[in-house]
C-alpha positions in Angstrom: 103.3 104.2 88.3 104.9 104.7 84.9 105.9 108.3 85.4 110.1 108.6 85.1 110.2 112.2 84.5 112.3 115.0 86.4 113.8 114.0 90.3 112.6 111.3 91.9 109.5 111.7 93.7 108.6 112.5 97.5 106.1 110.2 98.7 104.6 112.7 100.9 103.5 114.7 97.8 103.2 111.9 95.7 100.8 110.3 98.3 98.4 114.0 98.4 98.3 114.1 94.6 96.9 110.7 94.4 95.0 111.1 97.5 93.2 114.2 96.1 92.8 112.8 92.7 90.8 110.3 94.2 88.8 112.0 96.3 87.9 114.4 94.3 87.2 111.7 91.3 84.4 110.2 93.2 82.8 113.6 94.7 82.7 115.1 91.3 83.2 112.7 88.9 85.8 112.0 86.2 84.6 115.0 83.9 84.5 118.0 86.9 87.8 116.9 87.6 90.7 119.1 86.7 94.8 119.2 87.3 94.1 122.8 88.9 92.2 121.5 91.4 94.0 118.4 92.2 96.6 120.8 92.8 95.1 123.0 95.0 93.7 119.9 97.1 97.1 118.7 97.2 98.5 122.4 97.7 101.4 121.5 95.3 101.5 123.3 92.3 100.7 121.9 88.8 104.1 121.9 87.0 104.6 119.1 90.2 102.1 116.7 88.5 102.7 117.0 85.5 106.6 116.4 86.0 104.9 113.1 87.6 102.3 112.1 85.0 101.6 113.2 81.4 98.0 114.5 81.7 95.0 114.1 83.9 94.2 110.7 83.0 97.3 109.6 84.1 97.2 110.9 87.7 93.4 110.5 88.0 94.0 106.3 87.5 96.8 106.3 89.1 95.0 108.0 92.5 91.8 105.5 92.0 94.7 102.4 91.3 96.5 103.2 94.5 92.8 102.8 96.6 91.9 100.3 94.4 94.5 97.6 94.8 94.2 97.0 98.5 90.4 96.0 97.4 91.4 93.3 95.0 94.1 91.2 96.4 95.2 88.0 94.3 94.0 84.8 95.9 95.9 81.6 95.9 93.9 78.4 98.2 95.4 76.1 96.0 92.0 75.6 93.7 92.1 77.6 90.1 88.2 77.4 90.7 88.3 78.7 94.1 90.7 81.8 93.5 89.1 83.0 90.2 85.7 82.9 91.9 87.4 85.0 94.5 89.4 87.0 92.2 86.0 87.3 90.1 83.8 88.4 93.5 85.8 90.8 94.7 86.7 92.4 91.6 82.0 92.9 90.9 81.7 93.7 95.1 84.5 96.4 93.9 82.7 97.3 90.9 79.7 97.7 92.0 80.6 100.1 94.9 80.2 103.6 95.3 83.9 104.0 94.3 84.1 100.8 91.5 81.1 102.7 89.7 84.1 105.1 88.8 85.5 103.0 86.7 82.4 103.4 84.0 82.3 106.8 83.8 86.5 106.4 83.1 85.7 103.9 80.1 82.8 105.8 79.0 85.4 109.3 78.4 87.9 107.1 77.4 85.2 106.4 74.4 86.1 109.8 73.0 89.8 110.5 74.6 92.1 107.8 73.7 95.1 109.1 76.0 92.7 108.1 78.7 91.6 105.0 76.9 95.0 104.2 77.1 95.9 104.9 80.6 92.8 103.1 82.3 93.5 99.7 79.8 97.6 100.3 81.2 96.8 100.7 84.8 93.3 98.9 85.3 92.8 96.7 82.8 96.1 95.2 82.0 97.2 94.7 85.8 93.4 92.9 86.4 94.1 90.2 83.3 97.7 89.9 84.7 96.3 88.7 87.7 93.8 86.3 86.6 96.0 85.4 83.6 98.7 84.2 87.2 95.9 82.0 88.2 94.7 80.6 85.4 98.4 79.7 84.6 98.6 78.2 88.6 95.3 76.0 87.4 97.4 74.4 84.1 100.4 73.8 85.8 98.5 71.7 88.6 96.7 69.8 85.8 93.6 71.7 87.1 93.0 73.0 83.6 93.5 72.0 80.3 97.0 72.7 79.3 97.3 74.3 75.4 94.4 76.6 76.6 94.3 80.2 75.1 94.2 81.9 78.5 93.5 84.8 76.8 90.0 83.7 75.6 89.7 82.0 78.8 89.9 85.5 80.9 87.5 87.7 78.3 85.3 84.6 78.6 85.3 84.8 82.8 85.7 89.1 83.0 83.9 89.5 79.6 80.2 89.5 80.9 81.1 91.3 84.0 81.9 94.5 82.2 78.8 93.4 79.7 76.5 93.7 82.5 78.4 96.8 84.0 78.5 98.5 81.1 75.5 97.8 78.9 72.4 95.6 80.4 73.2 96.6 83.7 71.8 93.4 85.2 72.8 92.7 88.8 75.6 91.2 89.8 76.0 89.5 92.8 77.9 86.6 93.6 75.1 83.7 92.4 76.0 85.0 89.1 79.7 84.7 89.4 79.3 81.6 90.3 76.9 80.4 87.9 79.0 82.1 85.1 81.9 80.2 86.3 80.2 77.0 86.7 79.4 76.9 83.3 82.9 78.1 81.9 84.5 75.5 83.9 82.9 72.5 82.6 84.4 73.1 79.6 88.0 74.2 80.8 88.6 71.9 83.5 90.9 68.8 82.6 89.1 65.4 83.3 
C-alpha cells in the first residue's frame, strides 16, 4: 500500500474498503465498479478512500492484492527449478480462477487508462517479478544457474508466455505446460 496521505489509517476501515473493492470487482467487474459504491459497501464515505488511494485503480488493486497474496506464496525447497515451477503453478492455478481472470479485464482497461496501467504494473506486476527475480537470484548464488545471467530476460522468458496465452491465444494452461515451458528454458540456463 503506497497511500501516505492524511492520518494514519484504521485497519478496520482499511480492511472493508479493500474487502468491498474486491468483492464487488469480481461480481461486477472492473468497469461496473465505482468509488461510490465501494463506499457504500464499506459504509465509509468517499473523501475516506480517496484520502487512502489516489483513484479507483488504486484501491481496486490494492483490495484484489490483499486476497491475492495469500494465493501466491514464495517457495524456497532449496531447487531454483523446483520453486519457479511452484512459483510459476500457482501463479496460472491463480490466474486461471474465477478471481485470477480479474486480472485480464484490469490489463485490458489499463490499455486505455494509464493511471491504472500504472497501478496494476506497481502492485501486481512488479511485486510477481520481485519474487521470481528472489529465486532466480537463490538459483545463481547456489551455482544452480549461470551466474552473469540477465535475470530480467530470464523472468519475461519463464512469465512471458503465461500472460501470452492468458491474454491473447488463450490456450490452456495447466501444469504439463509449466512444466514443459520450464524444461525447455532450463536447458539453456542451468550451469553444467
Amino acid at each position: 500500500m503506497t497511500a501516505k496521505r492524511g492520518r494514519p489509517r484504521n485497519m478496520e476501515t482499511q480492511n472493508a474498503i479493500l474487502t468491498a473493492s474486491y468483492e464487488l470487482l469480481l461480481e461486477h467487474g472492473f468497469g461496473a465498479v465505482t468509488i461510490e459504491k465501494i463506499a457504500e459497501r464499506a459504509q465509509v464515505s468517499k473523501a475516506t478512500i480517496y484520502k487512502w488511494w489516489p483513484n479507483k485503480g488504486a484501491v481496486i488493486m490494492d483490495g484484489y492484492m490483499s486476497a491475492a497474496t495469500a494465493r501466491l506464496p514464495v517457495p524456497d525447497t532449496g531447487s531454483v527449478l523446483e520453486d519457479i515451477r511452484i512459483h510459476a503453478s500457482n501463479l496460472v492455478r491463480f490466474l486461471t480462477s474465477r478471481e485470477g481472470k480479474v486480472i485480464t479485464q484490469i490489463i485490458g482497461e489499463g490499455q486505455s487508462d494509464e493511471g491504472l496501467a500504472e497501478e496494476y504494473r506497481t502492485r501486481y506486476i512488479q511485486p510477481r517479478r520481485r519474487e521470481a527475480r528472489g529465486i532466480l537470484e537463490k538459483g545463481v548464488e547456489r551455482g544452480e544457474l549461470k551466474s552473469g545471467t540477465d535475470i530480467g530476460l530470464y523472468i519475461d522468458l519463464i512469465y512471458g508466455p503465461v500472460f501470452y496465452r492468458m491474454l491473447v491465444t488463450g490456450e490452456s494452461m495447466e501444469d504439463a505446460f509449466v512444466d514443459m515451458m520450464l524444461r525447455s528454458l532450463f536447458e539453456g540456463i542451468q550451469s553444467k
